[in-house]
Structure formats: C-alpha cells, structure tokens
N, C-alpha and C positions, 0 to 999 in steps of 0.2 A: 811106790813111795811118793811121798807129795814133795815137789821141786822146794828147794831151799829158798828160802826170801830173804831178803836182803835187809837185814837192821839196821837201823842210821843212827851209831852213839857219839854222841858229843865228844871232842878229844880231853882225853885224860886231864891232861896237863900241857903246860906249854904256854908262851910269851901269846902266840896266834890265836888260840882258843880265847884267851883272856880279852885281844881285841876284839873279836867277832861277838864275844856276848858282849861288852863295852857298846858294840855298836848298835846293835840289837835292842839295847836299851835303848839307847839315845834314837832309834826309831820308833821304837815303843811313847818314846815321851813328847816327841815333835807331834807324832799324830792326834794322842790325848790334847796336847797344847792345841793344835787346829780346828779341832773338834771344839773344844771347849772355846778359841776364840769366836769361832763361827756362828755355833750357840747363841754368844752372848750379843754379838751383833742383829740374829734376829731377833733376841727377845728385845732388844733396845729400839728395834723397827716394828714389831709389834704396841710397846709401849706409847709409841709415836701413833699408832692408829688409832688406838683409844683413847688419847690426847684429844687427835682431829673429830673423833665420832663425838668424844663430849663438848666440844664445841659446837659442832654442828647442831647438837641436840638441845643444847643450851640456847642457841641463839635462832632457836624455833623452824629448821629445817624441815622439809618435808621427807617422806621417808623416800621418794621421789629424787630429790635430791642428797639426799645420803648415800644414794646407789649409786649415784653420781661420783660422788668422791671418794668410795670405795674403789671405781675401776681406775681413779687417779692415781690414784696410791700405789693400786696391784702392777701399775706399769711400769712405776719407778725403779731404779736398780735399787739394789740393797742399801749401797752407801746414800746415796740420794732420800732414802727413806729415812735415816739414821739422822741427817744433818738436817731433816723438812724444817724444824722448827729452830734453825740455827738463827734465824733471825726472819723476823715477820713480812718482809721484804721479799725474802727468796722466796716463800713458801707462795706470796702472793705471784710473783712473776712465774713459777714454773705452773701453778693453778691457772693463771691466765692463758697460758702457751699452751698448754693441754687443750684450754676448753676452746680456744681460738680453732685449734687444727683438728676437733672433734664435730663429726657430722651428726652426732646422735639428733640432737634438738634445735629448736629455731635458737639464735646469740640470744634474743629477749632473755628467755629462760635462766640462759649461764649468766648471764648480769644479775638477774635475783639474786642467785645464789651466794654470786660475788661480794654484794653487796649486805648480805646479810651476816655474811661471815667477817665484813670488816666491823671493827669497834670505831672506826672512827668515819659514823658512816654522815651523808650531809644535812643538817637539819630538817627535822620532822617538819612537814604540814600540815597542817588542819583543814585547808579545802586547797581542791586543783587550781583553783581560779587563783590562788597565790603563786601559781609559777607561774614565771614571767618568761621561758621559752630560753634563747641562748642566753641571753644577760645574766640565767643563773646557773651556770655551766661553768664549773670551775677547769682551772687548767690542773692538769693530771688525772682529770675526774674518768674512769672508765664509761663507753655505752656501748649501747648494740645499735649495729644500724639492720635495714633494709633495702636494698637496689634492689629492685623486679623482687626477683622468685629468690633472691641469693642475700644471707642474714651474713654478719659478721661480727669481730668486736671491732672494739678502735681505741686509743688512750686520746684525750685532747693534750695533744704537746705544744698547743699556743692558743691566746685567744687574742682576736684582734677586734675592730670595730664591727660591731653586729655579726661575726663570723667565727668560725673557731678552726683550727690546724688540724685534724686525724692524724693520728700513726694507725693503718692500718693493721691488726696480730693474725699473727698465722699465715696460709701461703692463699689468700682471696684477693687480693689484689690484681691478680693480672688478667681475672674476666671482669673486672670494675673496669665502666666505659669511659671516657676522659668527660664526659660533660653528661650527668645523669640527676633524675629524680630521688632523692633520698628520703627517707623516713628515719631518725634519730631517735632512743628510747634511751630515756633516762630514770634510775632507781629513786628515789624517796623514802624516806621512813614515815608510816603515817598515809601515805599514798598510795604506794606502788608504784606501777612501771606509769611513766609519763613518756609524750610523743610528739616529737616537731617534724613536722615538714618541709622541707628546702630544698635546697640544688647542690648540688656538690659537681666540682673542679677537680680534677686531677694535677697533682702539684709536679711529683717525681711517683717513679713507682710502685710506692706504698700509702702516699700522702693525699689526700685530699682537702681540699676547702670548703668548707660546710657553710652555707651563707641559708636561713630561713626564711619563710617566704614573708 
C-alpha cells in the first residue's frame, strides 16, 4: 500500500483563517505594488537615456563619444539616473566628476565632448589667430590641462592679471608638482581644441596658478 500523504486544506471557517488569507492578500498586493514601482523607475531611467543619446546625437557627437556617456550613465544608481536631468547643473557636475576620475582617454578628449554637449557654449571663431590665449579664458570656463605624461581637468574659479585660478577635478592633484610646465587646452566652436603654454604654481592641494608664457 502506498504511505498516506498528507493534504494541506485551508481552515473551514473561523476569525484565524479569515486573517491569514487577509494577509496573504495584503502580501500579494505589497509585491505587485514593488514590482510595479520598480518598473516604473526604470522605465523613467531609461527614458532619461534616450533623452541624453538624443542630445548627444543632436549636437553632433561622435559615436566615440557616445560610448562615452553610455558607461556614464550605466554607473549611475538608479535614482541618480532618474533625477540626471533634474536640472542642467547636476547633470553637468556629475558628467565632469566621472570624466575627471576616468583613465580611459587623454582630459583633451573629455573637454570636447563637454563642450559640445553644452548649449551655452563660448563664441564661435573663425581663425585661431583670434585667440588671444588667457585674456579669453573666462571664469567658470572648464579645460584640460597637461603636466608631463599626466592630463587632467580643471574649472577656472578666478582670473586674475594675465593668470587664472584652477580648481583641480578628480583625485590628480597630489602627483601635480608645486612648480611645473603646463600645457592648457581650451574648446571653441568653430575651432576646436586650442593650447597655451605656461607655468603653473601650486596654491593649496587642488589649486593651481596658471600664469602663460
């Protein structure tokens, strides 16, 4: 004879059965509800990537560069994807802080791109010989520099008489020498990347003094 198994029936009736399916729903509905919030957060971070691809595409990216800020994206948390476009600010500062502490390419590079992505970018040129070198270096203006073998970015957070203030981004700063050769590259529209040559100072341990020769 085959051993008896053991059936498992729901209780008939009763106050206790009534709260256990009660509950059972109310697990049934929490999970649907997470699910379904979770969902909707990534379709709303997706949404946002196709935002950033059609901009990128728009504003004549290479596809080079598009790779680029697809691995930006893929690194972000979720929520952080969700809010990228909460204001053009953030989206620029956490772009910058990426590309600052990413080793893929020389800083040159990331500044194109930077620069291409902004709408408010610094008046077009028509020949090189129109730049005048730091004079036309505005304050706040992003660049990439060069010391030796080692590229970086930098915001200009003052400009003074023939020299400008760096805020070093990212963590390069602490093999920057206190008194070194620097190489400065600035975007253009109309141009491309332009290049001064000077000396740079070490001010405190992100800052430098950028004086041209």
């Amino acid at each position: 004879m085959h051993p008896e198994r053991a059936i498992w029936l729901w209780p008939r009736s009763g106050t206790y059965s009534l709260l256990q399916f009660g509950v059972l729903l109310l697990f049934i509905y929490l999970v649907i509800k997470a699910i379904n919030h979770y969902t909707k957060r990534n379709e709303n971070a997706k949404l946002n990537w196709y935002r950033l691809n059609h901009i990128a595409t728009k504003r004549g990216l290479r596809w080079s560069e598009r790779r680029i800020l697809y691995h930006f994206f893929n690194q972000l948390t979720l929520k952080r994807k969700e809010s990228l476009f909460y204001s053009k600010q953030s989206m620029r500062q956490q772009l910058i802080h990426y590309l600052a502490s990413h080793e893929g390419e020389e800083a040159a590079n990331y500044l194109v791109l930077l620069c291409k992505l902004d709408r408010e970018q610094k008046s077009t040129l028509h020949r090189r010989e129109e730049f005048r070198g730091v004079l036309d270096i505005q304050s706040e203006e992003i660049i990439a520099f060069r010391v030796r073998k080692q590229t970086g970015l930098a915001i200009v957070s003052e400009k003074l008489d023939g020299q400008i203030l760096l805020s070093i981004k990212g963590k390069k700063y602490p093999g920057l020498p206190n008194q070194c050769q620097m190489e400065a590259y600035i975007y253009r529209s109309g141009i491309g990347l332009l290049s001064v040559q000077g000396r740079a100072q070490k001010i405190s341990h992100n800052s430098l003094l950028f004086s041209s020769k």
